[in-house]
C-alpha positions in Angstrom: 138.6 134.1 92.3 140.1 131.7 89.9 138.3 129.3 87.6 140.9 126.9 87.4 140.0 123.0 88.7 141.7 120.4 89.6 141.8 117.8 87.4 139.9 114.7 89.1 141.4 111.9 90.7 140.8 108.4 88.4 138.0 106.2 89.8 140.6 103.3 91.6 139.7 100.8 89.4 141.2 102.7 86.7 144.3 102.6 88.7 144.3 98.9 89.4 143.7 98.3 86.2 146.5 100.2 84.9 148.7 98.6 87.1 147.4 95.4 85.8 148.3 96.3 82.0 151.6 97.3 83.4 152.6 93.9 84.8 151.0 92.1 81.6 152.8 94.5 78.9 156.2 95.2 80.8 156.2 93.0 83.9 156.3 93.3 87.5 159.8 95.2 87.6 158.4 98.1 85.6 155.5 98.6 88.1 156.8 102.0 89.5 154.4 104.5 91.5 156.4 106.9 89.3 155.3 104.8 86.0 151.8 104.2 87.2 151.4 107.5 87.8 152.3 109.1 84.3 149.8 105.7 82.9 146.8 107.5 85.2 148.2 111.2 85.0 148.6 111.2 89.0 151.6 111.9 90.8 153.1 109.4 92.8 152.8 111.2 95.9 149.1 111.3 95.0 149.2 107.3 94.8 150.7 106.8 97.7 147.9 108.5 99.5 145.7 106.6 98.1 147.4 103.1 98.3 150.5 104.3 101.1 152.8 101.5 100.1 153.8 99.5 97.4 152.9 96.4 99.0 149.3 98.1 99.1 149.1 98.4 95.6 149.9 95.1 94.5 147.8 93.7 97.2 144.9 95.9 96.4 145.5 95.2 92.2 146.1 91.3 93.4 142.1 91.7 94.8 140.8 93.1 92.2 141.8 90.8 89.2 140.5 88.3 91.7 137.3 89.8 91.9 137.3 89.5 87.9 138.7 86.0 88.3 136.0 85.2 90.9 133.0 86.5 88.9 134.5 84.3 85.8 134.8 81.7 87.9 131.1 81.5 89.2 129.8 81.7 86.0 131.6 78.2 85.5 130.6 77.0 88.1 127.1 77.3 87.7 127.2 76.0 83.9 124.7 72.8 83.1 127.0 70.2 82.6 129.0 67.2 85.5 130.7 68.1 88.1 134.1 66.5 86.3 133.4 69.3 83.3 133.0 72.2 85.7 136.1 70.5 87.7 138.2 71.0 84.1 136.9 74.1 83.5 137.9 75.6 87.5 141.5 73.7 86.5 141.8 75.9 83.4 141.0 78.8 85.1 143.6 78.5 88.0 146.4 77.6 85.8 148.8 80.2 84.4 148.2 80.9 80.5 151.8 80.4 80.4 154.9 82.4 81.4 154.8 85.6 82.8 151.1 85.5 83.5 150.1 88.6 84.6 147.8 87.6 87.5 150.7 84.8 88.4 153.2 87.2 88.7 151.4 89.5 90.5 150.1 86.4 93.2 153.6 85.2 93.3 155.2 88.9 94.0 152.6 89.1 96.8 153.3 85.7 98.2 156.8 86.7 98.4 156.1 90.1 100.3 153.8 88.5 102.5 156.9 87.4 104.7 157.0 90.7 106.2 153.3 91.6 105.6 151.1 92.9 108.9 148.1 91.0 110.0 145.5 92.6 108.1 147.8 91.9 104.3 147.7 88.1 105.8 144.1 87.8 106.6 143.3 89.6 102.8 145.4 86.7 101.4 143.8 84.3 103.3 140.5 85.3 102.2 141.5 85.2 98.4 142.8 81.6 98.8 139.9 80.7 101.2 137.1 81.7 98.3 139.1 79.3 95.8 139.2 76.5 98.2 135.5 77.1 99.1 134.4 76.9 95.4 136.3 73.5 94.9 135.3 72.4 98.3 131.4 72.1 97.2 132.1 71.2 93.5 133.6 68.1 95.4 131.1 67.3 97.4 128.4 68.1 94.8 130.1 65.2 92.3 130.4 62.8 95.5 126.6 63.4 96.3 125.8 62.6 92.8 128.0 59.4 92.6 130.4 60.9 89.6 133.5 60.8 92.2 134.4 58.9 94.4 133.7 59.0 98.1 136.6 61.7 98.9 136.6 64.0 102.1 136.1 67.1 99.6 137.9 68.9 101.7 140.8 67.2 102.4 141.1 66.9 98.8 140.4 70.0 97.8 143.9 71.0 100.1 145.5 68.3 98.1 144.5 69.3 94.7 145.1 72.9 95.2 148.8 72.1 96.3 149.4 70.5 93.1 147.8 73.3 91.0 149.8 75.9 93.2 153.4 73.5 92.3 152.7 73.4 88.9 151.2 76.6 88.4 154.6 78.3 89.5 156.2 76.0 87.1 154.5 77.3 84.3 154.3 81.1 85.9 158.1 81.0 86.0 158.8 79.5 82.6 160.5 75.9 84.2 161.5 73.9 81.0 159.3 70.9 80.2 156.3 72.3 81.9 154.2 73.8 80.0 150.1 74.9 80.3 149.6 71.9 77.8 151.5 69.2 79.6 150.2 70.6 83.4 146.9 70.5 82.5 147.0 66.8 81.2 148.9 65.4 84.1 146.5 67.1 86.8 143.5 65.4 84.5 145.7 62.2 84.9 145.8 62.7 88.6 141.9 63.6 88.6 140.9 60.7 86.7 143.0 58.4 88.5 142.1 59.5 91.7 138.6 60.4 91.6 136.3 59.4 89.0 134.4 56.6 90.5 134.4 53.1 89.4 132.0 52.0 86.8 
């Protein structure tokens, strides 16, 4: 009988994480199953069981560093402090650290795929979005209730808000000239301030 083993499959995290460092340290293009296979010492044929597409991959990596982002972002949220500083610090966090963000790239790759995605891809992407909105949804309301913003549907402009953060997000994502973190982040304050501190 022989004693040989096989060697263990990585936990999928270790994948997805992998495939994360990929896109940060070489970009999207780079992301091969044949490349991410010699990172984890897997074949690709042994990914694609595991994951069966591509699309899956991203998809799957895409949840992932939003369950990261997610976990970060509750911790935020739950900080002491007014519902305009944990607005900033939710704004920070969905902006791109500048071009090529690795989580940008991988959301906007997805979003592009998505065109031709099945019903189940859609309703995961839904969900991802639909935890974001939620979040912002009650900060609004919470900074309403407490008379530090005006009396906005929260959730009407919570869809607002995010549209501007999605615009000039993929501005900064993409490298578009003139837009930088620095100058997106001050004019969505100058939007926030103008629209919905309340009046003194």
């Amino acid at each position: 009988m022989s004693t040989s083993r096989r060697t263990p499959a990585p936990p999928r995290e270790r994948i997805l994480a992998a495939a994360m460092d990929m896109i940060a340290e070489r970009g999207l293009e780079k992301v091969t199953m044949a490349a991410l296979g010699r990172e984890v010492g897997m074949s690709s044929g042994h990914l694609l069981y595991y994951f069966r597409t591509k699309d899956e991959l991203l998809l799957r990596t895409l949840e992932w560093s939003e369950g990261r982002l997610g976990a970060e972002r509750g911790r935020l949220l739950a900080r002491a402090g007014t519902a305009r500083e944990r607005l900033d610090s939710y704004v920070d966090l969905y902006v791109p650290d500048g071009h090529r963000d690795p989580h940008w790239t991988l959301w906007l790759e997805v979003w592009n795929r998505s065109q031709n995605a099945d019903e189940d891809a859609r309703e995961r992407q839904a969900a991802i979005e639909g935890v974001w909105h939620r979040d912002l949804v009650a900060l609004l309301a919470e900074g309403v209730s407490r008379g530090e913003f005006r009396p906005v549907d929260p959730d009407r402009f919570a869809t607002r808000l995010r549209a501007l953060l999605d615009g000039f997000s993929i501005h900064v994502a993409v490298g578009l000239r003139g837009t930088d973190r620095t100058q997106v982040l001050g004019h969505v304050r100058e939007f926030l301030d103008d629209s919905l501190l309340a009046d003194d």
